[in-house]
C-alpha positions as a Markdown table, in Angstrom:
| # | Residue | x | y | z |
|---|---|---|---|---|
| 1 | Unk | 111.3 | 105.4 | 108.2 |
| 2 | Unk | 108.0 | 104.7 | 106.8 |
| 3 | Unk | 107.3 | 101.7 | 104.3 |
| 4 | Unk | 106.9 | 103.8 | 101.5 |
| 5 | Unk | 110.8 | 105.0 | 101.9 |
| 6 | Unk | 111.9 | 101.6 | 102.8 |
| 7 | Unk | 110.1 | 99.9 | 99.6 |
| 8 | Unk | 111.0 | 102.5 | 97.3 |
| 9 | Unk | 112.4 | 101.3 | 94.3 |
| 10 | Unk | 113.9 | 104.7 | 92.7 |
| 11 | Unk | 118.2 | 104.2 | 91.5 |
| 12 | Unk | 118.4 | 100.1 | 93.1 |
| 13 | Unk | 119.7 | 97.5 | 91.0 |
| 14 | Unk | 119.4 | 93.9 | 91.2 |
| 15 | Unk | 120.5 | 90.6 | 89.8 |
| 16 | Unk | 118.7 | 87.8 | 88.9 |
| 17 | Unk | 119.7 | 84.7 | 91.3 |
| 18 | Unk | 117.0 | 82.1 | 90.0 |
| 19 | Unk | 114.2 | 81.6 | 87.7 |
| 20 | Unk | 111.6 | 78.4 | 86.8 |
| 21 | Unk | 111.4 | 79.9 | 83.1 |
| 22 | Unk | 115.3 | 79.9 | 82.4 |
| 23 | Unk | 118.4 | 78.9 | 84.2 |
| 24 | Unk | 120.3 | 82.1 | 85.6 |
| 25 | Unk | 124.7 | 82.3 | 84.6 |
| 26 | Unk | 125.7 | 83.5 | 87.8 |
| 27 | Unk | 128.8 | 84.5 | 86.2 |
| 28 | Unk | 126.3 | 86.7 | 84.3 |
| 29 | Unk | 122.9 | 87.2 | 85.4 |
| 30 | Unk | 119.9 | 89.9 | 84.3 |
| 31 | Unk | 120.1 | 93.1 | 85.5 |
| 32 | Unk | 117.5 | 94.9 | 86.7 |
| 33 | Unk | 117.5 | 99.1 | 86.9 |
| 34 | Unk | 114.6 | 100.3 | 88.7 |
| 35 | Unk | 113.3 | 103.9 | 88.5 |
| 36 | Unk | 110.0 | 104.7 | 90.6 |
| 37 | Unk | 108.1 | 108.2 | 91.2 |
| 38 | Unk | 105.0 | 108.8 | 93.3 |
| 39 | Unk | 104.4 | 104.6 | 93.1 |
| 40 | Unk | 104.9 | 104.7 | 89.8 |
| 41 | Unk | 107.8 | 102.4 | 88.2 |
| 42 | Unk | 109.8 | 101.7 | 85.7 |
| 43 | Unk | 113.3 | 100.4 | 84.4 |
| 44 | Unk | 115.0 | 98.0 | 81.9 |
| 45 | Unk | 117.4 | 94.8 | 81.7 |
| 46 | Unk | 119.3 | 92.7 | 80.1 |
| 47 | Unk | 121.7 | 90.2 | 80.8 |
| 48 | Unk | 122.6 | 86.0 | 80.1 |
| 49 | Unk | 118.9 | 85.1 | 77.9 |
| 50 | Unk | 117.8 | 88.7 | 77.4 |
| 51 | Unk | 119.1 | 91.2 | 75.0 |
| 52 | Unk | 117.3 | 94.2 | 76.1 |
| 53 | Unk | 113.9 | 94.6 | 78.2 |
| 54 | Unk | 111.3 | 97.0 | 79.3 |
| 55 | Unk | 108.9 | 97.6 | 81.9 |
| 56 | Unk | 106.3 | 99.7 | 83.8 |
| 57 | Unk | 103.9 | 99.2 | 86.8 |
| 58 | Unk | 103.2 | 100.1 | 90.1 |
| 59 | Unk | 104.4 | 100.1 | 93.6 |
| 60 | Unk | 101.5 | 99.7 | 96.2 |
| 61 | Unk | 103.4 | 98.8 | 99.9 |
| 62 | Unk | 105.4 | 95.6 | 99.4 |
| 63 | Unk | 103.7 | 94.7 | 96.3 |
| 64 | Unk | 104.9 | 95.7 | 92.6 |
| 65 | Unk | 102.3 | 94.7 | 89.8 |
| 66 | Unk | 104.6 | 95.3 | 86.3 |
| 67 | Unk | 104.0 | 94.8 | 82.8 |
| 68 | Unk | 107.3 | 93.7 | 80.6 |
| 69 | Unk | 108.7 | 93.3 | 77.0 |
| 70 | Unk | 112.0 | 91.8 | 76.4 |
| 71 | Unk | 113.9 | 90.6 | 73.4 |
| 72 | Unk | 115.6 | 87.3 | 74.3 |
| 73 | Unk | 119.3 | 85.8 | 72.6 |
| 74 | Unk | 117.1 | 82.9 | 71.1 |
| 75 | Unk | 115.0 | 84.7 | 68.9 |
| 76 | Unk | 114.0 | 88.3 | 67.5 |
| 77 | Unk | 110.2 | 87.9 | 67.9 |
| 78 | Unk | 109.3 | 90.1 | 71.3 |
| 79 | Unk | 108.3 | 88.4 | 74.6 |
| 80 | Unk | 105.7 | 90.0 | 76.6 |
| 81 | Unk | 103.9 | 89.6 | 79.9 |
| 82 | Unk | 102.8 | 90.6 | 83.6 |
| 83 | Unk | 104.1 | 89.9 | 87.0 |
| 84 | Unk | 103.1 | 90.2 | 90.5 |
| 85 | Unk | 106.3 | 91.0 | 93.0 |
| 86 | Unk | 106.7 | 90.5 | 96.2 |
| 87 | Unk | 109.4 | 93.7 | 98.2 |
| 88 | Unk | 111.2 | 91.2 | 100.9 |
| 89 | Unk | 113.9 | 92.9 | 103.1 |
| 90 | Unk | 117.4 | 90.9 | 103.7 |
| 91 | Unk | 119.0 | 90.8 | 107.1 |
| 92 | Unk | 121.8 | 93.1 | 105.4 |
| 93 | Unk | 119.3 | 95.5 | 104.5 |
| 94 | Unk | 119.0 | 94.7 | 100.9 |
| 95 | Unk | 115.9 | 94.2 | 98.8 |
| 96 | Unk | 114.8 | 90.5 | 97.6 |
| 97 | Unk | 112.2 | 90.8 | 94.8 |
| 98 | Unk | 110.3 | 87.4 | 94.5 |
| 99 | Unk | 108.6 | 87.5 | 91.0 |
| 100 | Unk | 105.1 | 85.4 | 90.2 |
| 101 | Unk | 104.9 | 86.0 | 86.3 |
| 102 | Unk | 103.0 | 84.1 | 83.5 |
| 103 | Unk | 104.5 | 85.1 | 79.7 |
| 104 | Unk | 101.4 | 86.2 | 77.1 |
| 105 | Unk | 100.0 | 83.5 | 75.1 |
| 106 | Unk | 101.6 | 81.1 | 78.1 |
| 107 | Unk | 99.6 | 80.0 | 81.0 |
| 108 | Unk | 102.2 | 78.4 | 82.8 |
| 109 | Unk | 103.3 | 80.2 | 86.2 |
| 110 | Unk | 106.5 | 81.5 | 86.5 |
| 111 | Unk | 108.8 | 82.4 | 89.6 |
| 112 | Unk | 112.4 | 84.4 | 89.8 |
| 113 | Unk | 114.0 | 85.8 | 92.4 |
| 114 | Unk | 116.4 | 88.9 | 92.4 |
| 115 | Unk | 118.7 | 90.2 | 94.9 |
| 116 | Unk | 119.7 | 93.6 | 95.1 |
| 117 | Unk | 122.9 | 95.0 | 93.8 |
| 118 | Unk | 125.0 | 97.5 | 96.2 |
């Protein structure tokens, strides 16, 4: 299997296990659904702090470079930003995404971590 195949994002879904911008209800986290063609991705979430989200990128290797939009339960006004992830394989051959992001307007960095969802 070459790394493209074992990177590729296309149907997985994952659930958010920690975050520095917000604290994660592990009773009921953000979900994540990823869809990715030819390196290009895409998908949506919601979950505990987000009502609905949006976002596109691409896959190159190991690394995923998205942009996002998300409505959050505190307010109506629309949250936007970028993030750099990093594709880590689990030992039970699940995927770990580890997210650096930085909201618009905000120049504090961010970090979450999901976990895929089988």
């Amino acid at each position: 299997m070459n790394e493209n195949d074992l990177f590729d994002l296309d149907g997985r879904r994952f659930a958010m296990v920690s975050s520095t911008a917000s604290r994660v209800d592990p009773d009921a986290p953000t979900l994540f659904a990823y869809t990715e063609a030819d390196g290009v991705v895409w998908g949506s979430y919601e979950g505990d702090t987000v009502v609905h989200g949006r976002f596109v990128g691409a896959r190159r290797g190991a690394e995923v470079r998205l942009n996002y939009v998300h409505l959050t339960k505190r307010s109506a006004d629309p949250v936007a930003g970028s993030s750099t992830n990093r594709i880590e394989l689990l030992r039970d051959g699940r995927i770990r995404l580890v997210e650096e992001f930085q909201f618009d307007g905000d120049d504090t960095p961010q970090v979450s971590v999901c976990e895929e969802i089988v």
